[in-house]
Every structure is written in C-alpha cells, then in structure tokens.
C-alpha positions as CSV (number, residue, x, y, z in Angstrom):
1,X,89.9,77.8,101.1
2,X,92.0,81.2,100.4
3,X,91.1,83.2,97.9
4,X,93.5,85.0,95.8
5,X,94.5,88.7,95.8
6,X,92.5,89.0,92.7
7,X,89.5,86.4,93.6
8,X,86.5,88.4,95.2
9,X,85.4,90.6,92.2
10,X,86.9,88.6,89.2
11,X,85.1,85.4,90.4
12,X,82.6,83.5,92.5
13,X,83.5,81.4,95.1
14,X,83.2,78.1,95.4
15,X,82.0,76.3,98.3
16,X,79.1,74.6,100.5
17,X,77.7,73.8,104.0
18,X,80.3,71.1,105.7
19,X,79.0,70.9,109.5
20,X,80.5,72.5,112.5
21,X,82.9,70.0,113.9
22,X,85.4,72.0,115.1
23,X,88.7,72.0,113.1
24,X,92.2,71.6,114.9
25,X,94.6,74.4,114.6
26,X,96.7,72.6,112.4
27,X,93.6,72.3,109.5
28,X,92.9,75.0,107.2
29,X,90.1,77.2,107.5
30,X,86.4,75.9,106.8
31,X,84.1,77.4,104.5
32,X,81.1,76.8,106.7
33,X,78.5,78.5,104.0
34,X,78.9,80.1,101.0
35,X,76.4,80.3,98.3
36,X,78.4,80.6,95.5
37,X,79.4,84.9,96.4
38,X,77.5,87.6,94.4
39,X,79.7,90.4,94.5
40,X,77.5,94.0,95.2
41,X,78.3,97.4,96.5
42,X,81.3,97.1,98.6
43,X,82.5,94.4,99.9
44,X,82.9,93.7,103.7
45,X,85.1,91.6,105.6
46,X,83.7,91.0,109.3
47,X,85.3,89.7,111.8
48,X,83.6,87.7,114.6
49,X,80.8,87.8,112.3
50,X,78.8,85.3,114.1
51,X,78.8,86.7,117.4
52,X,76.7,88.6,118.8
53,X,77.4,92.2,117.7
54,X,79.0,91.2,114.5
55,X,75.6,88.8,113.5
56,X,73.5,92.2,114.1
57,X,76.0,94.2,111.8
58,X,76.3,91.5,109.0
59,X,72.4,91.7,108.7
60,X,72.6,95.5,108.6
61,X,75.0,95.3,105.7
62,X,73.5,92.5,103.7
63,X,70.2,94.5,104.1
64,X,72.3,97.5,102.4
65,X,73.8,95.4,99.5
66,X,77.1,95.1,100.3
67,X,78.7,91.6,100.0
68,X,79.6,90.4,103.6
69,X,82.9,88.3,104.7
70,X,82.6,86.8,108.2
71,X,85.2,85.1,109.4
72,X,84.4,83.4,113.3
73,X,85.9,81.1,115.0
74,X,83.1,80.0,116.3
75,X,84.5,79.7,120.3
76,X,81.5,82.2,121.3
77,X,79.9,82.7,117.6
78,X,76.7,80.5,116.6
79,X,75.6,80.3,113.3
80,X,72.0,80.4,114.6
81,X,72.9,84.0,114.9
82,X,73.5,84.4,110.9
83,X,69.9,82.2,110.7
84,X,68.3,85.6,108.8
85,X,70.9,86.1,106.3
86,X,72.8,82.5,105.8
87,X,71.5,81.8,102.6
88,X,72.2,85.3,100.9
89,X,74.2,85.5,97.6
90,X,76.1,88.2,99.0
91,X,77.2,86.4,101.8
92,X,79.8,84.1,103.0
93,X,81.0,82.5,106.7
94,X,84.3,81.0,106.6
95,X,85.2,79.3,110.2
96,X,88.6,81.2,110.8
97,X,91.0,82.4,113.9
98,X,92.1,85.6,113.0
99,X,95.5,84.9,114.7
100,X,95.8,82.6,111.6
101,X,97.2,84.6,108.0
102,X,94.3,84.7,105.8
103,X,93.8,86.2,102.0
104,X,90.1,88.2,100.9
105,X,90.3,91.2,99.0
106,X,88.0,93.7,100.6
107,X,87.4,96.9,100.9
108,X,85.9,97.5,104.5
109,X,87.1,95.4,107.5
110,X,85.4,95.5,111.2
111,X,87.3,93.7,113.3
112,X,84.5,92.5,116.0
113,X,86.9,89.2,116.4
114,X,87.7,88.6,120.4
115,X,85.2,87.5,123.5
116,X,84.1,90.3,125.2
117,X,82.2,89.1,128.3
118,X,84.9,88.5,131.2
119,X,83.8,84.7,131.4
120,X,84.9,84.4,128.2
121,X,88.0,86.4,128.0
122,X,89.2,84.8,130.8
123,X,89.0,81.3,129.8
124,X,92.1,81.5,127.7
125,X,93.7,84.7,128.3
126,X,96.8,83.9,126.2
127,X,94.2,83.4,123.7
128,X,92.8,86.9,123.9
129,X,95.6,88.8,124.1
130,X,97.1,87.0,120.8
131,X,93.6,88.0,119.3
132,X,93.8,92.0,119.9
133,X,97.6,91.9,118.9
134,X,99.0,89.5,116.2
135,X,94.8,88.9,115.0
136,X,95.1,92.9,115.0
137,X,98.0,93.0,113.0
138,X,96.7,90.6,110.6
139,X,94.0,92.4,109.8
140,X,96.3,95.6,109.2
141,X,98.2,93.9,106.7
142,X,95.1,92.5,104.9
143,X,93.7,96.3,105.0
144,X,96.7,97.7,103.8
145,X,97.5,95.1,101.0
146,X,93.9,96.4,99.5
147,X,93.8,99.7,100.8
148,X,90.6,98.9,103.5
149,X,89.6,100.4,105.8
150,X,90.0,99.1,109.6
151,X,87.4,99.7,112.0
152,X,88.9,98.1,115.4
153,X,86.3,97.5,117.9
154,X,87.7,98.6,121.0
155,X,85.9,98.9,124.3
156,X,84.9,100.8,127.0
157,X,87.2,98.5,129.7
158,X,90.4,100.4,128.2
159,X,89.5,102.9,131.1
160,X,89.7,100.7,133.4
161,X,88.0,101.6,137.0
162,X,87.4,105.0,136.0
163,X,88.7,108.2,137.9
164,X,87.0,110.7,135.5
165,X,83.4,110.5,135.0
166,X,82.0,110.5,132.6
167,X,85.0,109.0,130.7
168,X,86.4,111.0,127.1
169,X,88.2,109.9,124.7
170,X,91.2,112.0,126.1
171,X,91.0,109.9,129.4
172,X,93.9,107.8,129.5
173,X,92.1,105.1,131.9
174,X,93.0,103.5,135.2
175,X,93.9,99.9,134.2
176,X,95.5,97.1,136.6
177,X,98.2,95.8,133.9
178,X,98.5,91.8,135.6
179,X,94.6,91.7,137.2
180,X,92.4,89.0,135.9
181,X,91.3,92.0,133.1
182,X,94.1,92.6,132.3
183,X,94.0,90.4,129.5
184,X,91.6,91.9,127.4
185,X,92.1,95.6,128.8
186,X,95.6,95.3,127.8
187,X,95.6,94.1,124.7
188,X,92.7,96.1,123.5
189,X,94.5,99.1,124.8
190,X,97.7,97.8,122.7
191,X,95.4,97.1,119.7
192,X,94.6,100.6,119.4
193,X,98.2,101.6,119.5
194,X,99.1,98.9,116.6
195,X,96.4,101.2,114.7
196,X,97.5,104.8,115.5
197,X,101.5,103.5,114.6
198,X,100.1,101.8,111.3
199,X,97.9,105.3,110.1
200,X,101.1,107.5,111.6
201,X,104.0,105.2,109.7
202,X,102.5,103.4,106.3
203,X,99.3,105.6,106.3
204,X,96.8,103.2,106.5
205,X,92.9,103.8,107.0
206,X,92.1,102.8,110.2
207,X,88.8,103.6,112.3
208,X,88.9,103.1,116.4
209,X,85.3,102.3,118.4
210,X,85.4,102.0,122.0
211,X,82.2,99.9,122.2
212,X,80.5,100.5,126.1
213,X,78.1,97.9,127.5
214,X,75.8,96.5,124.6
215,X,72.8,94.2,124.9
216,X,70.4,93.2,122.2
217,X,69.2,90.1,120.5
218,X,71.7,87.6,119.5
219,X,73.4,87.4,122.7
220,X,74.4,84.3,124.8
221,X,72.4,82.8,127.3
222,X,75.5,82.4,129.4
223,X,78.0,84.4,128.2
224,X,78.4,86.1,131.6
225,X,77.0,89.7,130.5
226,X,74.9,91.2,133.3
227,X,71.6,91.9,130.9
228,X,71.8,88.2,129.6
229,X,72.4,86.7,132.6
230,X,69.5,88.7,134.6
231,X,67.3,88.2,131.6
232,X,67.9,84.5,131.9
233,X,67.4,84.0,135.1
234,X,64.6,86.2,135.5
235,X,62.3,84.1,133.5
236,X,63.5,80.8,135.1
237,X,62.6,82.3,138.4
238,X,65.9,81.7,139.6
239,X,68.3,84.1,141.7
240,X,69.6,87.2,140.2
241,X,72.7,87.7,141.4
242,X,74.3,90.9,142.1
243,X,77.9,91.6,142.8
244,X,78.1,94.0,145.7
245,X,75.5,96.1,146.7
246,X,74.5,96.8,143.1
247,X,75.1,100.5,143.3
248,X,78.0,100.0,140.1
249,X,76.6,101.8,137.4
250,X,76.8,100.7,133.4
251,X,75.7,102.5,130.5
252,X,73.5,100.4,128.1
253,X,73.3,100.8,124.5
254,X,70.4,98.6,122.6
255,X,72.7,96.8,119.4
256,X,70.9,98.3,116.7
257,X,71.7,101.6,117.8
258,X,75.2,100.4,118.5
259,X,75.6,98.8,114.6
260,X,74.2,102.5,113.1
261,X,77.4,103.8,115.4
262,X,79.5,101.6,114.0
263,X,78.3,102.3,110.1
264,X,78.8,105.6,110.8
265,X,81.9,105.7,112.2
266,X,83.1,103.7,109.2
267,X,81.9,106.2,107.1
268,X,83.4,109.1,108.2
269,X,86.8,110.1,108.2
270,X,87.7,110.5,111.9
271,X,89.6,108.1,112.9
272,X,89.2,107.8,116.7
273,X,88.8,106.8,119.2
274,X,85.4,107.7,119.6
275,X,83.3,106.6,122.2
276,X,79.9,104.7,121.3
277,X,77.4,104.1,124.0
278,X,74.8,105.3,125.9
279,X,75.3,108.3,128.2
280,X,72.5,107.5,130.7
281,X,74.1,105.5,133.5
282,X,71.5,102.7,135.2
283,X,72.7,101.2,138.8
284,X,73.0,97.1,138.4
285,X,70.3,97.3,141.0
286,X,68.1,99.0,139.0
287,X,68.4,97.1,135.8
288,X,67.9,93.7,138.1
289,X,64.6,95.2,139.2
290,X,63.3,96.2,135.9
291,X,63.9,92.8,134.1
292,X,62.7,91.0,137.2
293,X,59.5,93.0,136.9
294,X,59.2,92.7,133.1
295,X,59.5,88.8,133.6
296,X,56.7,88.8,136.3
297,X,58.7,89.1,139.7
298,X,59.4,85.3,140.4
299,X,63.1,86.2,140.7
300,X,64.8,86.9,144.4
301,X,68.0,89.0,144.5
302,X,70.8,87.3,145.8
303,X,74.5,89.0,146.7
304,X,78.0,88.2,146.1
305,X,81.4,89.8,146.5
306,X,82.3,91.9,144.5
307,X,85.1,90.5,141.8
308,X,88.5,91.8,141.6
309,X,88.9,95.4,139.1
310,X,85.2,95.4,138.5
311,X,84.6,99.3,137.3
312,X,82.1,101.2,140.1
313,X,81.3,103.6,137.4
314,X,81.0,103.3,133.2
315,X,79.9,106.0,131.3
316,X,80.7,107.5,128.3
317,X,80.7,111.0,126.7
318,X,79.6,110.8,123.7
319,X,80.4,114.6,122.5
320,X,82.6,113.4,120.1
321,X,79.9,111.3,118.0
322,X,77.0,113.2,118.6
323,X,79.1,116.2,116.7
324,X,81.5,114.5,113.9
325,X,78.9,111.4,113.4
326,X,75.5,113.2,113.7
327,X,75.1,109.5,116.1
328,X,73.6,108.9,119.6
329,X,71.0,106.3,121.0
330,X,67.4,106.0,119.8
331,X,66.4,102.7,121.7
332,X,65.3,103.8,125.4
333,X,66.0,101.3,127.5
334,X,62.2,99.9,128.4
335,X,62.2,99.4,125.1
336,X,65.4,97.7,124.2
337,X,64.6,95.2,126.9
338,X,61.3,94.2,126.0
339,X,62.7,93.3,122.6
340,X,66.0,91.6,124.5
341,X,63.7,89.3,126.7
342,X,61.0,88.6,123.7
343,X,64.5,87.1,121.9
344,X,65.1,85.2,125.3
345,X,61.9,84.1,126.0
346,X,62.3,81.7,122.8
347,X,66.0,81.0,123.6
348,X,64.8,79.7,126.8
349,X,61.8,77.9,125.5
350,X,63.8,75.9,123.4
C-alpha cells in the first residue's frame, strides 16, 4: 500500500496484520500492522524500525506522541522487537526495502535502515552498499518532497582503523576501500556525502550521526556484535571467543542513552556529523570478564585470529555533543549490562 502525497494527515490508513512470509522483490510492500493511523504531534518515518536500535527509538517516540512510520525489511528486524508498541494508534510497520521508491508524507525521517553487525553486512554486500546509496537517496527525495528532516545514521566504522585517537569529527578515517568492510564503511562514508551535496545544492534538512558501538535490549542473539555474542554465550557456559589477544578497545554506549542522542540531534540545528558514543574505552578482554562474571563464570575464554581491518582502537570525542546537544552517556556500563543480560536471560530461555 502507498499512500498518497496528501494521505497521512487528511486520512487514516487502512490496513491489518497479514503474517510475515517474506515477499519477493517483485511484490509490493506489506503492511504488516497498522491500526487504522491516529495522526498526533509530528509524524515520524523510521527506517529499520524493527531492528534493534530503531525498535528502542520507535518506543521513545510513540511514548512522546508522535505518530511513528517504520518501514523494515525485516532481513535482521523482528517484530518481537515492536512487541511494546504494535498495537498503538499512532503507529504503523509496513515491511519495505528502502532501495524500493516509496510515498509517506512525513515530517521527520531517521534513516536506521542497513545491517550493522559485520556478519550481517557481509552476507550480501551488494545489498548494503545499494542500502546506504540509492536507499539514502530515496529517502532524500522523500524528505525533500515534504520538507523532512533526515537524520542518517552513520557509524563509527567510517574511521576506519583509526590513526588518531580519540577519533573527531574532523578525522577523515583510515578506511581499506576493497577489504571485507569495505562494504558498509564505504557506502556509509558515501551516504554522508549524498547528504552534505543534497543540504549544499537543493538545501535540504539533513542531520548526520556517527553511531559508535551500541548494546541494549532488543538486540540479536546472533547477530555477530561482541556484547551479544559474549552475553549469549556466557550464560550457555560455552566459549567466549576473543579475536586476538583482546587488548582492541570499543567504546560502549547503553541504547537508551544512544536514542536521547539521536532525539537530540534531530532537534537541533547542527547538521553534523557528530559523534554519539561513549568516551570511556573498555579492552574486549575486559568486557569478556565482566559478562562472564555477571553470568556466574561457567564460561572459558577461547582465542582466534584476528579478522582482516578489525579497528585496534574505537573511541569517540564527543566534544561536539556534549556542547551543541547538551548530550553524553548516563548508563555506566555495570549497569547497562545487567539490564542487557536480564533481556538475554529470557531470550535464551525461550
């Protein structure tokens, strides 16, 4: 179903719940719930809704009154994510490929679509790299048809292996182009570009966040993120494995404090790119001895080579959005794990 230019404030929608059998490519996007829209505040387009970032930030906006788009299509989304807010009047999921054309008049767009773990990414790099370009320009023309705004999530991995630590925004990054990253380094990298030309040469309103390592409820079991896939395996009491000798360092940023980033950013009128993250780096080591002694100890480290382009180093200043966004983390990270395992715990169980 498309709605017309005019459709999202003049009307409701019309739809229902019609299963998650995934569509072909050639079949026209699925309305996979949609309570008959209640239009309130603004309205929100979000795409990659349903993953794991983009479920957190749906429920922050529906808890705020806005009337929430999501548009996933549903390769790493789960609609167990939306579980809290599915049957809101002010909220609809459409199953939809944002490399696909499609109409919604909103006023707000984050564009969260694209995989961001490297197990994912790398499945179908073609795939990715269509996402963060022609998906990106998609989403410019839909902003700029209603005068949106764009928020493009962009990520920490345009730096590349870093040679500047910690990394500003006016670090240009030290990317392979043709590495096994390079697919969703690249492109992300090139996204951001397709913004800056878009705000510089038909002025639109465009917002850039480079997103550093994240962790929270929501994510995947095995989506190949190093918090999940310790937290996982901790309480199975199987191996933990680290690549290397663990001494890489990540910065980790709990996802509610990562969604009040992104709501503020979106808010503001500084375009970007602005680093959000946490600027207190924790050694992979480390974090594997924490969650391993948070889910009893059972677990035995394990070591393997170290993949090709992995970053030794990731952390962000945060200068920039501590003094234009009045934003930095809350969630410490003792904290932000206990609440990530309690969501595991029950993932697991089941």
């Amino acid at each position: 179903m498309v709605d017309s230019p005019t459709s999202a404030k003049s009307r409701p929608l019309d739809g229902k719940w019609r299963g998650l059998d995934r569509p072909s490519k050639s079949r026209s996007p699925r309305i996979l719930y949609n309570p008959a829209v209640d239009v309130g505040m603004d309205r929100v387009l979000v795409t990659g809704g349903a993953g794991f970032i983009g479920s957190n930030l749906c429920e922050r906006l529906i808890s705020e009154g806005h009337t929430v788009y999501c548009w996933d299509n549903m390769e790493t989304g789960s609609v167990r994510n939306l579980s809290a807010i599915i049957s809101s009047p002010r909220f609809e999921l459409v199953r939809h490929d944002i490399i696909a054309p499609k109409d919604v008049a909103v006023d707000r767009i984050y564009n969260l679509a694209c995989p961001a773990s490297p197990v994912q990414y790398q499945k179908d790099p073609v795939h990715t790299i269509m996402t963060s370009t022609v998906g990106v320009m998609n989403m410019l023309d839909l902003a700029e048809r209603y005068g949106a705004t764009l928020l493009q999530a962009s990520t920490s991995e345009i730096y590349g292996d870093p040679l500047v630590h910690p990394q500003r925004e006016d670090y240009w990054g030290h990317v392979n182009p043709i590495g096994p990253r390079a697919c969703y380094d690249e492109s992300k990298r090139l996204a951001e570009t397709l913004l800056v030309a878009h705000e510089g040469q038909r002025n639109a309103k465009v917002r850039i966040a480079r997103i550093f390592n994240t962790y929270g409820p929501h994510m995947q079991p095995e989506d190949g993120r190093v918090v999940s896939n310790f937290i996982v395996r901790a309480l199975r009491g199987e191996d933990i494995a680290i690549y290397g000798d663990g001494s890489q360092t990540r910065s980790f940023c709990y996802v509610d404090d990562m969604v009040d980033g992104l709501v503020r950013l979106m808010c503001s009128n500084l375009r970007g790119p602005v680093n959000l993250g946490n600027p207190v780096e924790t050694t992979v080591r480390e974090l594997a001895d924490i969650i391993n002694g948070m889910a009893g100890g059972r677990s035995r480290i394990a070591h393997r080579p170290l993949p090709p382009d992995d970053p030794c180093r990731r952390n962000p200043d945060i200068t920039l959005a501590r003094q234009r966004l009045g934003w930095e983390p809350r969630v410490q990270l003792d904290e932000g794990l206990g609440k990530t395992m309690k969501y595991f715990r029950d993932v697991v169980d089941e």
